[in-house]
C-alpha positions as CSV (number, residue, x, y, z in Angstrom):
1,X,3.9,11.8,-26.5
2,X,7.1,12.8,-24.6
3,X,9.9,10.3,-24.3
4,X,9.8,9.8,-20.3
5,X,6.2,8.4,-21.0
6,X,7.8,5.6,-23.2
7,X,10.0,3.4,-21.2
8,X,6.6,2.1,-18.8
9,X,4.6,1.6,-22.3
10,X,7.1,-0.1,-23.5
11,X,7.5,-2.4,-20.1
12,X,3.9,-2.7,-20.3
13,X,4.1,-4.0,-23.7
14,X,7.1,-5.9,-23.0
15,X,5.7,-7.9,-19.9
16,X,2.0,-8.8,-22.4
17,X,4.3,-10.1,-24.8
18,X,5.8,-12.3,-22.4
19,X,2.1,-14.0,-20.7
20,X,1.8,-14.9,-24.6
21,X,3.3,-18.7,-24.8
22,X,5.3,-19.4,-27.4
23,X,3.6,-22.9,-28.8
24,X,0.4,-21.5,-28.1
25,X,-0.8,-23.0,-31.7
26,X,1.0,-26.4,-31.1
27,X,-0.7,-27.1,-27.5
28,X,-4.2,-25.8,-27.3
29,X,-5.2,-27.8,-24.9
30,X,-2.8,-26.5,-22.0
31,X,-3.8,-22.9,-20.4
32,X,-1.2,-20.5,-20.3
33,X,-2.7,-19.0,-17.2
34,X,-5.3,-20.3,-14.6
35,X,-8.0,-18.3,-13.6
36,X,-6.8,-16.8,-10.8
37,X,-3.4,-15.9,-12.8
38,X,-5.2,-14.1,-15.2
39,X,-7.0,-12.1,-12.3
40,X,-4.0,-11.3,-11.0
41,X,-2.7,-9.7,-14.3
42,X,-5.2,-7.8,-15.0
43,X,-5.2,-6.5,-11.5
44,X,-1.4,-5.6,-11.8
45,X,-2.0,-3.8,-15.3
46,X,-5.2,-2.0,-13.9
47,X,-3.3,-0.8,-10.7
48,X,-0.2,0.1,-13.0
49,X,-2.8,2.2,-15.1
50,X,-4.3,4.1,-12.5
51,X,-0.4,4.5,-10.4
52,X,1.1,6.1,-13.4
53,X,-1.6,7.9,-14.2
54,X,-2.1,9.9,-11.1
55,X,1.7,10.0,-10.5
56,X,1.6,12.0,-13.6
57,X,-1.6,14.1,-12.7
58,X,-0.1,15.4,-9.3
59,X,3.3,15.8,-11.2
60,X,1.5,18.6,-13.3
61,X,-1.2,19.4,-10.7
62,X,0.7,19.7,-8.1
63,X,3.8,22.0,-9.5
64,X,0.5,24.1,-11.5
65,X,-0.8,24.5,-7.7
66,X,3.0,25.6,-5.9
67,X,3.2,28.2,-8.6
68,X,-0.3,29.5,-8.2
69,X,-0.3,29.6,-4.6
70,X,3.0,31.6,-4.9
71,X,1.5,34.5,-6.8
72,X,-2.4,34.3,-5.7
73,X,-2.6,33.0,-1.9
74,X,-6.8,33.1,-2.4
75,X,-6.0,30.1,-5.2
76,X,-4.3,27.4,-2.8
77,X,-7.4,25.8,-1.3
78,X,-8.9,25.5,-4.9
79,X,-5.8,24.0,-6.1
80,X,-5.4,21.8,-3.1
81,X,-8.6,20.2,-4.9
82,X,-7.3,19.9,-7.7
83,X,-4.5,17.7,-6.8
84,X,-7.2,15.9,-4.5
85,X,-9.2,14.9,-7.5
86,X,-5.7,13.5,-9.5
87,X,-5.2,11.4,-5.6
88,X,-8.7,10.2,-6.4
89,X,-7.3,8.7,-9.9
90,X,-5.4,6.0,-8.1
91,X,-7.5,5.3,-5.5
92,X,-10.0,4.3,-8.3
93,X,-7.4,2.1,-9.3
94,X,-7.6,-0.2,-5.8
95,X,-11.2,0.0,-6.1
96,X,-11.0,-1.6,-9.5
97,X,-8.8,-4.0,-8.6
98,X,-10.8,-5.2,-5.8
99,X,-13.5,-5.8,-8.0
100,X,-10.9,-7.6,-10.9
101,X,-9.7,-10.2,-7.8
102,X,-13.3,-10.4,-6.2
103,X,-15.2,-11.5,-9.3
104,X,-16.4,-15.0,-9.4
């Protein structure tokens, strides 16, 4: 894993560590989050899942494709779809999230 990959893991990590109350064991009867919180959070991690990932999908894609296109001309509208399928990645993500706020 390279190093540039580790600061939004770790802010990931970071921001589940701090939904977690701290006298969780002393006060069960009190929710940390209401429904609609924990909705929301899931929604934001989902959305932050598919954003990263597809940022760093047309990163590679996308500089792979320049480079092609640059020796091979024939190659661009191939690679063009390429970097349309890694757009795809994060407009999964909205779809997901839709369905994470929409559930009942």
């Amino acid at each position: 894993m390279r190093v540039r990959y580790l600061l939004p893991l770790g802010l990931l990590i970071l921001a589940a560590l701090a939904l977690v109350p701290a006298n969780a064991q002393e006060q069960p009867q009190q929710a940390a989050l209401t429904d609609f919180g924990s909705k929301v959070i899931a929604a934001a991690i989902a959305f932050f899942g598919a954003a990263f990932g597809a940022g760093v999908a047309i990163s590679h894609a996308g500089s792979a494709a320049i480079a092609a296109a640059a020796e091979r001309a024939e190659v661009r509208t191939f690679a063009i779809v390429i970097v349309a399928f890694a757009e795809a990645i994060a407009i999964y993500g909205i779809v997901i999230v839709f369905f994470i706020l929409g559930a009942g």
